[in-house]
Residue, then its C-alpha position, 0 to 999 in steps of 0.5 A: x435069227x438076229x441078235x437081240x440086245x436083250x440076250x445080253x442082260x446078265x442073268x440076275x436081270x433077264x426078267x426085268x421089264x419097263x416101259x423104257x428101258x436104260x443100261x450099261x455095256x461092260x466087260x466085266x460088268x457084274x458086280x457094277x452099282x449103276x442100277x442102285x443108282x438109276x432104279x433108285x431114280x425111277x423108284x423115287x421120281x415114279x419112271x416107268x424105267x429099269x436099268x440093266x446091265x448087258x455083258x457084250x463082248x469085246x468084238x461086239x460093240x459095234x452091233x451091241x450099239x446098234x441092236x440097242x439103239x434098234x430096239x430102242x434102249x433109251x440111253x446107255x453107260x459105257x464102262x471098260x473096255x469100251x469108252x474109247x471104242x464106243x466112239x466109233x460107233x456112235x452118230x454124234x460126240x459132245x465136244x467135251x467127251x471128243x476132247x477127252x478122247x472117251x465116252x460113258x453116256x449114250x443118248x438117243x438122237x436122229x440116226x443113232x447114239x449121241x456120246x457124252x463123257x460125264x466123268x469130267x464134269x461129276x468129277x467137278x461136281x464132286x469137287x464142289x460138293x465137298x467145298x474145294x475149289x478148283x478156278x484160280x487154283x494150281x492142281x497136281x494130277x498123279x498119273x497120265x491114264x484115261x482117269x487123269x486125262x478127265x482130272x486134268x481136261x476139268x482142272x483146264x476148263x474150270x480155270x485152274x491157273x496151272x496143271x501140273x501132271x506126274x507121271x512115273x513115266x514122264x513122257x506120257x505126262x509131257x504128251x497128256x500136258x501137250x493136249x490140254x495146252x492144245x485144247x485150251x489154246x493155252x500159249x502160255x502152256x500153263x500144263x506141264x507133264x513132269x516125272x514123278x520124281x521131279x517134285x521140286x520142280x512145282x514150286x507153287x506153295x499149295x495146290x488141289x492134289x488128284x490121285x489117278x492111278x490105279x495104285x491104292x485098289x490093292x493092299x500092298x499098294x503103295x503111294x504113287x510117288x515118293x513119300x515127300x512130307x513137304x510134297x503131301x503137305x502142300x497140298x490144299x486138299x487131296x482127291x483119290x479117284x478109287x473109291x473102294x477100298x475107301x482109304x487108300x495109301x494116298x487117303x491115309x497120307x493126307x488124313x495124317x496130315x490133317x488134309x481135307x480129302x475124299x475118295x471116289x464115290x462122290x464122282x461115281x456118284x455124280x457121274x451118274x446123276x448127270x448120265x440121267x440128266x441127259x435121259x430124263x431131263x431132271x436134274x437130281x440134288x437134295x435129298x434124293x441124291x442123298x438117299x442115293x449116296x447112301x444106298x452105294x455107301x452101303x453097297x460098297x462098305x456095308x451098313x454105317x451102323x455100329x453094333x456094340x455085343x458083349x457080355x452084361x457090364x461090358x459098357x455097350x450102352x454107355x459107350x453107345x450115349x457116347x457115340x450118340x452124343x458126340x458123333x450123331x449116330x441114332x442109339x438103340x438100346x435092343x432091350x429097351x425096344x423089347x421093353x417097350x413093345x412087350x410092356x414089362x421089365x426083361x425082369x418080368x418077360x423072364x420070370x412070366x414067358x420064361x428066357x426061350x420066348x425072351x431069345x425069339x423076340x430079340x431075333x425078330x427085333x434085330x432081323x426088323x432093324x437090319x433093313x430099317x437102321x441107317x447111321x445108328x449105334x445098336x446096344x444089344x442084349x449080352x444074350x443076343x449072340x448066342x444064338x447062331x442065326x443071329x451072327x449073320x443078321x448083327x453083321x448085316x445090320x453093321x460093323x460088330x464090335x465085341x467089349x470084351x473085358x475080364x469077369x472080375x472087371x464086369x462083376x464090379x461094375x454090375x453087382x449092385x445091380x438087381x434088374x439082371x435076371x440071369x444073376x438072381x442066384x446064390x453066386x453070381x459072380x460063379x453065374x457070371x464066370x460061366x456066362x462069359x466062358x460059354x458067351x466068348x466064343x460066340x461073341x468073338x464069332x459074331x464080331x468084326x472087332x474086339x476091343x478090350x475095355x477093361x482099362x479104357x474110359x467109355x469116351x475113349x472106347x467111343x472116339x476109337x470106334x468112330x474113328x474106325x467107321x470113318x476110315x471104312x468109309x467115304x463120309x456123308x454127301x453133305 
């Protein structure tokens, strides 16, 4: 019996059915996000179509391509291994995907698939997105591989003055420079390929700076060249082509110098755009690419909210206002909501439907925030971690920060307080010793962070903990 191209859908995805169908061809290719980007698509803009990932193996391309185009796919990715080999089994090839030697988008067309590369050009939209430049400008590529053979093909068609590319192993970025002065009929060779040691040789005073390497996707990655300050601080704005993790080697360099740069997943996200441009017909901007960005933000660096726990007096609130005042987030108080939906103090839902029915709607609150909460910082109730179910459901809403401070601290900032039922005792302070003692282990459990703020001011405990969510995470579109 023939092959179907279905059979190759990855399990998670067997069921899924539409009138038209799109797809990826990959190998590995579970844990891509091109369907959060395409569905989201079709969700919004009302397509009849889904998008799928098929695991083909590496010596089926060929009739992967075929059975696909033969059972009417209607256009396709293409990810490792496959950009360059997929161009032999296509009808037709863009000039710009021939010129850069590799394929990511498939489009149906007379006799089979027409091949595009939208990996250079979302990479320039992504340039552009942030209010980088790249006409007049000198760019530095890092790297001579497939990713820096996209970087510098863009820099050469949108009118980079001069391209420098480095490499560890100069050849390669002698050759990589050699075929873009080819493509770009440049007599003048206005690319040069240099070793990355070779550094002084760019004597430009400034330049836009691509990082095309592989090095910064592990931890004990370095930078991929020498730790030049005077190479890092030229350069106008900086572009790592990794966008997980967020903040490479190469990110945090040029963040220390106070260099404009981004990661990534803007291209990733462009990219994508453009393939489904090419399928559809519609170009996607504004607020639904937004709401796309940040659907892969989420899925590659969890939630941007801040969730703040920590026993009463830890400050969760004022620190909260703080993040709220001056980085924008949404603040949420979990005890006011309970508030104001059961219509009575903590006080009084204490004292008339007693602490248990108290825990159970706070679980509820915080399950119904975690699917609805976007860029907000959450202030919970000190009780709120103590129930186990409840650690998993903080951390899905976002990033745990426990305010940790001694008794003595939290005691002298809450004993004029009279709105804290679980003190209304003879000895508070005793009440409070214990609270903390039986609290802490879970606190710590349900965190990502612990911050001590026993002698730290609300704005600085704020400023640290923004400052954090930014170097987790890639920044807005916009």
């Amino acid at each position: 019996m023939p092959m179907s191209i279905f059979d190759k859908v990855t399990e998670e995805y067997k069921d899924v059915k539409a009138e038209k169908m799109l797809g990826i061809f990959g190998n590995p290719i579970k844990h891509t996000l091109s369907p959060i980007m395409h569905d989201t698509i079709s969700d919004e803009l009302k397509y009849n179509e889904r998008y799928v990932p098929f695991l083909v193996g590496t010596d089926e391309l060929g009739s992967s391509v075929k059975a696909a185009y033969d059972e009417g796919i209607v256009g396709l990715n293409i990810t490792v291994p496959f950009k360059q080999e997929v161009m032999k089994s296509v009808a037709d090839i863009d000039p710009d995907a021939k010129a850069i030697g590799a394929v990511n988008t498939l489009v149906r067309a007379e006799g089979g698939y027409k091949g595009y590369n939208t990996d250079m050009p979302g990479l320039y939209a992504a340039v552009l997105s942030q209010g980088f430049a790249v006409e007049g400008k000198t760019v530095v590529v890092l790297g001579a591989g497939g990713a820096a053979r996209a970087a510098a093909y863009m820099a050469m068609k949108y009118g980079a003055s001069r391209l420098y590319i480095l490499n560890r192993t100069a050849e390669k970025a002698i050759n990589l420079a050699a075929d873009m002065n080819t493509i770009f009929d440049s007599v003048d060779e206005r690319a040069i390929g240099l070793g990355s040691d070779d550094l002084e040789l760019i004597t430009e005073d400034s330049y836009a700076l691509f990082q095309c390497t592989s090095l910064g996707l592990h931890e004990e990655d370095g930078l991929p060249v020498d730790d030049n300050e005077a190479f890092f601080k030229k350069a106008e704005y900086g572009v790592d082509m990794i966008y997980n993790p967020a903040n490479t080697p190469f990110i945090k360099r040029l963040k220390e110098l106070g260099i404009p740069c981004m990661n990534g997943l803007k291209m990733l996200l462009y990219q994508g755009l453009l393939s489904n441009q090419l399928w559809n017909g519609k170009k996607i901007e504004g607020d639904l690419a937004e709401l796309i960005y940040n659907k892969l933000s989420d899925a590659v660096y969890g939630p941007d909210n801040i969730v703040l726990i920590g026993c009463m007096g830890c400050g969760k609130t004022t620190v909260g206002k703080e993040l709220s005042l001056r980085h924008g987030y949404i603040f949420v108080d979990t005890d006011d909501c309970i508030e104001e939906r059961e219509g009575m103090s903590i006080g009084e839902i204490f004292e008339q439907k007693g602490e248990p029915y108290f825990r159970y709607i706070e679980t509820a609150l915080i399950r119904e925030l975690a699917g609805t909460l976007r860029h907000a910082v959450i202030s919970t109730g000190g009780g709120l971690p103590v129930r186990e179910e409840n650690t998993e459901l903080l951390k899905k809403l976002g990033k745990v920060y426990y305010l940790s401070a001694t008794p003595e601290t939290l005691y002298d900032r809450i004993k004029e307080d009279e709105k804290r039922p679980l003190l209304n005792c003879d000895d508070p302070y005793r009440k409070l010793c214990e609270l903390l003692l039986e609290r802490h282990p879970r606190y710590e459990a349900a965190s990502d962070e612990t911050l001590n703020v026993a002698k730290s001011l609300p704005r600085d405990i704020a400023e640290l903990i923004a400052a954090d969510m930014e170097d987790m995470r890639a920044g807005s579109l916009k």
